[in-house]
C-alpha positions in Angstrom: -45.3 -19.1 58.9 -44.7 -20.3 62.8 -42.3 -22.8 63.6 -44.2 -25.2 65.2 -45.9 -25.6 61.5 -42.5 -27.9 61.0 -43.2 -30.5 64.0 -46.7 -31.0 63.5 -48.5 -33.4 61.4 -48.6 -32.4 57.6 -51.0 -32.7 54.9 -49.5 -33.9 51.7 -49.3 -30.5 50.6 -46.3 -29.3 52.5 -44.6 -31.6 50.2 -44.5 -28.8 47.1 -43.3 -26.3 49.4 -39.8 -28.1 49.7 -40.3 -28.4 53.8 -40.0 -32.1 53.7 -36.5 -31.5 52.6 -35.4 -28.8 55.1 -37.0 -30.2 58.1 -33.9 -32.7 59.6 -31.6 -29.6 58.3 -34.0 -27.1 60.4 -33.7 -29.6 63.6 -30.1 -30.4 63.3 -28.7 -26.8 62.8 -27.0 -25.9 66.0 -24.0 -23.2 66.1 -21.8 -24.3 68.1 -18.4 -22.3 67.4 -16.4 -20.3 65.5 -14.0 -21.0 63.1 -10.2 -19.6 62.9 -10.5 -15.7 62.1 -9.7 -14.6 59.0 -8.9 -11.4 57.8 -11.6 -9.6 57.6 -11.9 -5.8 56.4 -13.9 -3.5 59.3 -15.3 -0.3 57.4 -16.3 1.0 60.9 -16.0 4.7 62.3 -14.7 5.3 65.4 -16.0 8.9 66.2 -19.3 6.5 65.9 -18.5 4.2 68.4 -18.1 7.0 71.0 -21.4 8.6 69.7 -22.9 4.6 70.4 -21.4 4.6 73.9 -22.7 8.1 75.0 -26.2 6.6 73.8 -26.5 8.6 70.8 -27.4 6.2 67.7 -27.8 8.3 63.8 -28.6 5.8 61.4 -30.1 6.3 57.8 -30.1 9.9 59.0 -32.1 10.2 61.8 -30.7 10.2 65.5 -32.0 8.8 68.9 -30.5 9.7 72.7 -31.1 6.8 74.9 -30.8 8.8 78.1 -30.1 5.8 80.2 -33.0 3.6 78.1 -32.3 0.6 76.2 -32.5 1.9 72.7 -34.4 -0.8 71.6 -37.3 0.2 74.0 -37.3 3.3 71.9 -39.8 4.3 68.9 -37.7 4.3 66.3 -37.8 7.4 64.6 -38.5 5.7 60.5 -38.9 2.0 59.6 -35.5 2.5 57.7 -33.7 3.6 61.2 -35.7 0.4 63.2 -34.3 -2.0 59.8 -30.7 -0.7 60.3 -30.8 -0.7 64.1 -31.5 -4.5 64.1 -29.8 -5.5 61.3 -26.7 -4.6 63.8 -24.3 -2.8 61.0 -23.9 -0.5 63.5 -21.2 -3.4 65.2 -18.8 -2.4 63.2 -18.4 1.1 64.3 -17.9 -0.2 68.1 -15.3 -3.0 66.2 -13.2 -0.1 64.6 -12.9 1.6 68.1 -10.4 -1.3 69.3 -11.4 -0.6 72.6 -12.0 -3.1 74.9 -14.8 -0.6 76.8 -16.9 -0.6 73.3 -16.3 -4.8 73.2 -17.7 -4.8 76.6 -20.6 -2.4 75.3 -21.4 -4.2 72.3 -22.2 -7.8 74.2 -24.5 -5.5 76.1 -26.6 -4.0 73.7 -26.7 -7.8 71.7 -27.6 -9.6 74.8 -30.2 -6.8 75.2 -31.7 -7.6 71.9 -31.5 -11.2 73.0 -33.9 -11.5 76.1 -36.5 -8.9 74.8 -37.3 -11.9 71.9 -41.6 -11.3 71.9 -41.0 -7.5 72.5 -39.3 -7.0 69.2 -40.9 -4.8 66.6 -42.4 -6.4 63.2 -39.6 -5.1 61.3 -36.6 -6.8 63.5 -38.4 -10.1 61.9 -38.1 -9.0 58.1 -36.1 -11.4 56.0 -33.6 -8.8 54.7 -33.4 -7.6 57.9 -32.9 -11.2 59.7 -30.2 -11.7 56.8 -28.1 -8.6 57.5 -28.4 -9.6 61.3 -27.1 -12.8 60.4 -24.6 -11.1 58.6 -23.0 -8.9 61.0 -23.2 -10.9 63.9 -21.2 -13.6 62.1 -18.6 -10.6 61.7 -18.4 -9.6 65.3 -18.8 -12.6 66.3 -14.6 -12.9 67.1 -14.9 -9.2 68.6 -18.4 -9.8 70.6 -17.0 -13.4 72.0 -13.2 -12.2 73.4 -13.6 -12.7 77.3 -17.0 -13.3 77.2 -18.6 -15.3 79.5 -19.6 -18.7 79.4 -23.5 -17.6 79.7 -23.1 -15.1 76.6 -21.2 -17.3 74.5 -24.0 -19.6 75.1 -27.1 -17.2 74.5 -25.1 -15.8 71.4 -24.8 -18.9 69.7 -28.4 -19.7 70.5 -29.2 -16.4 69.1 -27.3 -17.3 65.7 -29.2 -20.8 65.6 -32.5 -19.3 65.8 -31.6 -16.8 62.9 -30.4 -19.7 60.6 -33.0 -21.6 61.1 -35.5 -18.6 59.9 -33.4 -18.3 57.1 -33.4 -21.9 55.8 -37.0 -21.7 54.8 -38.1 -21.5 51.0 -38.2 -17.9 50.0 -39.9 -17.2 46.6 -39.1 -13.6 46.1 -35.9 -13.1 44.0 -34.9 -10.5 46.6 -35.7 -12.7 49.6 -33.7 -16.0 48.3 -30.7 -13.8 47.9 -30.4 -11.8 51.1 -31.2 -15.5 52.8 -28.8 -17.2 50.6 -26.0 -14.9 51.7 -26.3 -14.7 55.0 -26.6 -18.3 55.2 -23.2 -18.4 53.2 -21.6 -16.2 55.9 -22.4 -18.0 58.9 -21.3 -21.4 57.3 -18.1 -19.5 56.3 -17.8 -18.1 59.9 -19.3 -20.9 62.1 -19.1 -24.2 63.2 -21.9 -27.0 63.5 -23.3 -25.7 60.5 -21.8 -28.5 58.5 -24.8 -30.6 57.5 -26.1 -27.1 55.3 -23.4 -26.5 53.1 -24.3 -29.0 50.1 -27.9 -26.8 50.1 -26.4 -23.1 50.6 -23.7 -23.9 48.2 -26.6 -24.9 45.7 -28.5 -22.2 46.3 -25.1 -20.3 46.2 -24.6 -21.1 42.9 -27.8 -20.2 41.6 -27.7 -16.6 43.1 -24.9 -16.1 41.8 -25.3 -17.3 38.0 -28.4 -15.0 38.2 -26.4 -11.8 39.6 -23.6 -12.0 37.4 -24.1 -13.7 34.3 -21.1 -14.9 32.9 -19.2 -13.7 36.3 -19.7 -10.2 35.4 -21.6 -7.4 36.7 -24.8 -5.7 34.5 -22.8 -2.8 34.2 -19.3 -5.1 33.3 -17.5 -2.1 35.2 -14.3 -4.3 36.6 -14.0 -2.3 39.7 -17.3 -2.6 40.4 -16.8 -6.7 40.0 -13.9 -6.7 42.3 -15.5 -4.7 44.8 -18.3 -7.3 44.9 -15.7 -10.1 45.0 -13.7 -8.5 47.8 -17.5 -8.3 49.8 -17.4 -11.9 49.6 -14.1 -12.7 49.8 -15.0 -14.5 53.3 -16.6 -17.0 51.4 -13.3 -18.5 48.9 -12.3 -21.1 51.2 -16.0 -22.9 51.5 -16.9 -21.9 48.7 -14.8 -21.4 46.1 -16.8 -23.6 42.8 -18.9 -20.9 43.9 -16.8 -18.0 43.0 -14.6 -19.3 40.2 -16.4 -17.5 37.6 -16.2 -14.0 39.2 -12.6 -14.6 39.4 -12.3 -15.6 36.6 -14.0 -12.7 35.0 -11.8 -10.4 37.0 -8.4 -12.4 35.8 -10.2 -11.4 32.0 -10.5 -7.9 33.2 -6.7 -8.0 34.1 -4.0 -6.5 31.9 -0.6 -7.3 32.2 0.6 -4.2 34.0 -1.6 -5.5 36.9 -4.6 -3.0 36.8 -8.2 -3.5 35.8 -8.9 -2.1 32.2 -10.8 1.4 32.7 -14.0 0.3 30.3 -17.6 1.4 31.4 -16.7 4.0 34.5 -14.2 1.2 36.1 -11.5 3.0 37.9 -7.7 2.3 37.8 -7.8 0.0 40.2 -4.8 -2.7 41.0 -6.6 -6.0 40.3 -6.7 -9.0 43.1 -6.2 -11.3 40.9 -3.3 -11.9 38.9 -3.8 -12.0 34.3 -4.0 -14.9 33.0 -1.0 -16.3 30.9 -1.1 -16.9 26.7 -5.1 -16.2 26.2 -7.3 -15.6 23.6 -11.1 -15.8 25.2 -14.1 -14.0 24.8 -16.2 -13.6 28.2 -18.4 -10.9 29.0 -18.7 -9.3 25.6 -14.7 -8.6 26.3 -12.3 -10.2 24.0 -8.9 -10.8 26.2 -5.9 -11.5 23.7 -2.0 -12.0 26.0 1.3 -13.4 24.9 4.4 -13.5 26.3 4.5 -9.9 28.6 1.7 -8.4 26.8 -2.3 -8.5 26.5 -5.1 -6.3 25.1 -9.1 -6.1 25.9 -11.3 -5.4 23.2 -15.0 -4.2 24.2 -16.7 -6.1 22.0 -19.9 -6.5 23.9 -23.5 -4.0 25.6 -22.9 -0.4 26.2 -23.6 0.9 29.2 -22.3 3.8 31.3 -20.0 4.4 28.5 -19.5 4.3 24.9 -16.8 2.3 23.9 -17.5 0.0 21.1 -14.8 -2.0 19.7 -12.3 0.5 22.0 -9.8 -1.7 23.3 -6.5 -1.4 26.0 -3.0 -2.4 26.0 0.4 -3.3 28.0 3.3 -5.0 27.9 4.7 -6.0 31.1 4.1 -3.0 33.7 3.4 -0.5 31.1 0.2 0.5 29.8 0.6 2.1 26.8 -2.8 2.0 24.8 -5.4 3.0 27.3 -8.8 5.3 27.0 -9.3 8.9 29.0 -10.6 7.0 31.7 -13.7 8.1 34.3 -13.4 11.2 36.6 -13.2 10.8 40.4 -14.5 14.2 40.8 -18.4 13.7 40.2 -18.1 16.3 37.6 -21.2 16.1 34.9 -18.9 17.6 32.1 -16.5 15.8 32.7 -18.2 12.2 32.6 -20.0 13.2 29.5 -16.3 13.7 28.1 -15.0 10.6 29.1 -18.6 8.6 28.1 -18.0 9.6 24.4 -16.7 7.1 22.0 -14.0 9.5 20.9 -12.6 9.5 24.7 -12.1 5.4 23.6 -9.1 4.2 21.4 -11.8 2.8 19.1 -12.8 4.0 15.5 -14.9 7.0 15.1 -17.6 8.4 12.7 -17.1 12.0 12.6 -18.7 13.5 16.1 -22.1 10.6 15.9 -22.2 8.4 18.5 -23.1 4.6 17.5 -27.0 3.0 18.4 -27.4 1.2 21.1 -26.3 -2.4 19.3 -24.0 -5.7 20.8 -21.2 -6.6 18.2 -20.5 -9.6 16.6 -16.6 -10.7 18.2 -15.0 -14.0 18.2 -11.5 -14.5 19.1 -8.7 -17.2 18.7 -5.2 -18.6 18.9 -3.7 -18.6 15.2 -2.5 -22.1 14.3 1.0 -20.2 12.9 1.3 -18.5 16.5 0.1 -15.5 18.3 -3.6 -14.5 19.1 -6.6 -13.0 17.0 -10.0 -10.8 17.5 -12.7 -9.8 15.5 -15.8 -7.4 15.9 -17.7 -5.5 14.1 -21.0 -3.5 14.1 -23.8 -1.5 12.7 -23.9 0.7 14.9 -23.9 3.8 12.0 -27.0 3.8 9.8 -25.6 3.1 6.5 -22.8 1.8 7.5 -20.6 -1.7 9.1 -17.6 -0.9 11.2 -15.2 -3.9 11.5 -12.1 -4.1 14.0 -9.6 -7.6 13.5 -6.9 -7.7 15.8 -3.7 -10.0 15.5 -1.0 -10.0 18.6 2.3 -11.8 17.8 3.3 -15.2 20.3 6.1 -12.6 21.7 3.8 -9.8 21.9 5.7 -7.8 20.4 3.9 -6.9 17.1 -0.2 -6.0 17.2 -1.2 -5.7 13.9 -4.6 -4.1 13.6 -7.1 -3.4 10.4 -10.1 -1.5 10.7 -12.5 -1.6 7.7 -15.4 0.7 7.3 -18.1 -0.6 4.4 -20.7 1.4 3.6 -24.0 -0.3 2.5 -24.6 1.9 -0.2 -23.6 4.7 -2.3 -25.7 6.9 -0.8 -24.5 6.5 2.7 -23.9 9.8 4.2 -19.9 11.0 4.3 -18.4 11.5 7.6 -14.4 11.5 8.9 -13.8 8.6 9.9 -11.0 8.5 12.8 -9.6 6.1 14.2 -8.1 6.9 18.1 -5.6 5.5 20.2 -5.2 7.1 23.5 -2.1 6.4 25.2 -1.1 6.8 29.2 -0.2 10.2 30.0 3.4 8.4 30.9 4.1 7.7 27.1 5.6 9.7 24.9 4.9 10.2 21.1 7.0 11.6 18.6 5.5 11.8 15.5 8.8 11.3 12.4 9.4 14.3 10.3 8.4 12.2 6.9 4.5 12.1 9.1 4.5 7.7 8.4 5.4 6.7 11.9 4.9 7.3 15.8 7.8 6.9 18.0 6.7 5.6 21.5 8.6 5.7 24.7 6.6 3.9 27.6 9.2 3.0 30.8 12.1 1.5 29.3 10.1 0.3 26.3 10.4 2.1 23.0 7.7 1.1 20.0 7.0 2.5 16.8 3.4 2.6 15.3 2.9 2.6 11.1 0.1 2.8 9.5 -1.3 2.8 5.4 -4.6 3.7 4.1 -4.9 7.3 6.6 -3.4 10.2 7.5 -1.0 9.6 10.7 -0.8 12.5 13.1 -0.1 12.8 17.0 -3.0 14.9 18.9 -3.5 16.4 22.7 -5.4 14.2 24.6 -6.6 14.2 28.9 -6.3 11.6 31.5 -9.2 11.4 33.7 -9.2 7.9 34.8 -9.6 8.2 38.6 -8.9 11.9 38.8 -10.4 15.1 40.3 -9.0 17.1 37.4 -7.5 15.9 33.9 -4.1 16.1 33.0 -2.7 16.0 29.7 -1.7 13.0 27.4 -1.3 12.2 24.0 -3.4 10.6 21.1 -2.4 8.9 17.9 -4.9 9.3 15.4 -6.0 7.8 11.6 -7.6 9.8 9.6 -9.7 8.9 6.1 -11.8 12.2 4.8 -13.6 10.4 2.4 -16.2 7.5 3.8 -18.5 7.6 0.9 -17.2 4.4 -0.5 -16.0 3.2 2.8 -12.6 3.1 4.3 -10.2 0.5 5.3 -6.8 1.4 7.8 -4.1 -0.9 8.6 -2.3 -0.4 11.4 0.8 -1.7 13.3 2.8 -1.3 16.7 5.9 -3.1 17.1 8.4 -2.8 19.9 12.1 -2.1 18.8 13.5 -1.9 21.7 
């Protein structure tokens, strides 16, 4: 669509397509400055940078020599190498260096791109393209504009306008609206004069955003994987932070009280940004999130995905994790992420070695009107059979009570051990009493003790994996009930004594 479609007189049509409301945006958008840097995290190389200099360019795997040319003159050697070339990601390698001979550089090479304007290729004009321009531009922008002249400053921020601008026109493909939507976000984040868009981008903001992360979570609800798409827009919280509230506050739910992200669905052991939430008892994200006083516990109670982990849940008091899963390999291993996708690597309740159907629990949660916090899920995961998990955590925190009730639809529902797992950090110790009725638990300077009725108690070898090239050992409590014919039912407790 050309520009000049926006000045020029317009059939009633033009009306539908929303243009009537961007137009006075479209004219009044003018960049005019930036606004006070903020912290911003460079992911550059600097061996790059020196390549860039000595005009040697290797993006998306193919490499150019400029030998004295402007490498924009150049054929570009695959559409992917022309899209990353002028999306400009390449800044940030020339950013990393620190040098002030790569600053000087990089305002050459943009105000190259700048006066060649009708001798750019096709793909320097494709929307995800414009928007990652837009986007890494608004980065530099603080590096590009130190001592730069009055005449770059000036052709820069004309150069920015004209990219906005682009980018404020309706966009029907899902793809398109978010890439523009972004960008947009960036530059009002970054940039000044840009004041009249932000009750449109933080609309349009919002929309994106419900649609990416329903509920504030990622499809795969892997918490790292949330907090590394928070951190990516963590440029954004001060404009705009409505915006954001519910991916931070699905990372907060995510939280446990030690400060780390619970390991469920290939999440590493990551220290959250966010700090838990105080007395809770919510269900987000298919995760019920009980805390009081020191302590909290996250139930999966929701979709499988990478892993299998149904009705497994996590739990610390203060800075110890004590009740935790094997956790997901760092070392790419296919063996090992197979181990650690089984249900039995979950603290969760087992039938015999089948793992459950692809089925969402039934959970709800709650504050009890005696005190303390509850949780229920269950599942049909098993043909033949419901498993049910209820949950009850004191208002000290010091006494979880748990009861985990296997029915069995019928008398001719097949047999199986049912087991139920509790994986503890490799840092706590278990000491199983000589009478076999309780577990002695040592975590920091915390000492619990963990009865149970209705199963056979025992203390098993178990591996840590979470985050790790290669396991190392830890310990597992385990409840055991041979006989499943009629159906089983476990209670459980863990209460700290000291």
């Amino acid at each position: 669509m050309r520009f000049d479609l926006l000045t020029a007189p317009r059939p009633p049509a033009f009306a539908a397509f929303g243009l009537e409301a961007i137009r006075p945006l479209w004219a009044g958008v003018r960049v005019t400055g930036l606004k006070p840097r903020r912290d911003l995290i460079i992911h550059g190389d600097k061996e790059r940078a020196r390549d860039i200099y000595a005009g040697f360019f290797t993006l998306e795997g193919r490499m150019v020599e400029c030998r004295g040319r402007s490498v924009f003159a150049l054929t570009p050697p695959s559409t992917e190498f022309a899209a990353s070339l002028h999306g400009f990601g390449w800044l940030e390698d020339l950013q990393a260096s620190g040098r002030a001979l790569d600053r000087a550089h990089a305002r050459a090479l943009v105000g190259d791109w700048l006066t060649r304007k009708r001798a750019r290729p096709a793909t320097a004009r494709l929307l995800q393209v414009r928007a990652n321009r837009l986007q890494n531009w608004v980065k530099a922008a603080p590096f590009l504009l130190e001592g730069a002249s009055a005449g770059f400053r000036a052709d820069f921020f004309s150069g920015l306008t004209t990219e906005i601008r682009h980018l404020l026109l309706p966009r029907w493909q899902a793809s398109d609206r978010m890439a523009a939507t972004f960008a947009l976000a960036h530059a009002l984040a970054g940039l000044t004069g840009l004041e009249a868009l932000l009750p449109l981008t933080s609309r349009r903001l919002a929309q994106e955003l419900a649609r990416l992360f329903p509920d504030g979570f990622v499809p795969s609800r892997n918490g790292s994987e949330l907090a590394a798409r928070l951190e990516a827009l963590a440029d954004l919280r001060l404009d705009f932070g409505d915006c954001l509230a519910p991916l931070e506050r699905a990372l907060a739910h995510m939280t446990l009280s030690d400060g780390n992200l619970a390991r469920f669905h290939a999440a590493q052991s990551n220290k959250s940004i966010l700090p838990p939430p105080s007395a809770d008892a919510t269900l987000l994200g298919g995760y019920a999130r009980l805390a009081q006083g020191q302590t909290s516990l996250i139930l999966d109670a929701g979709p499988q995905s990478v892993a299998q982990s149904l009705l497994a849940f996590e739990f610390s008091c203060g800075p110890e994790r004590i009740i935790t899963q094997c956790g997901w390999p760092a070392s790419g291993s296919i063996r090992l992420q197979q181990a650690a996708s089984r249900l039995a690597a979950h603290s969760a309740p087992c039938l015999g070695t089948r793992e459950p159907d692809p089925i969402t629990p039934k959970a709800d949660c709650g504050l009890a009107a005696q005190g303390g916090a509850w949780a229920t899920a269950s599942h049909q995961g098993w043909a033949g059979f419901t498993t049910e998990r209820r949950l009850f955590l004191a208002s000290d925190g010091h006494n979880l009570r748990g009861e985990d009730v296997l029915s069995a639809h019928s008398a001719t529902s097949d047999a199986a051990l049912f087991t139920l797992r509790f994986h503890l950090n490799p840092s706590t110790d278990a000491r199983l009493a000589e009478d076999g009725r309780s577990v002695l638990l040592a975590a920091g300077l915390q000492i619990w003790s963990f009865t149970a009725k209705g199963a056979v108690l025992d203390v098993a070898d178990s591996i840590s994996l979470a985050g790790l090239a290669a396991p190392v050992p830890a310990r597992q409590i385990t409840l055991t009930v041979a006989n499943t014919a009629t159906g089983a039912q476990v209670n459980w407790a863990l209460r700290r004594v000291a």
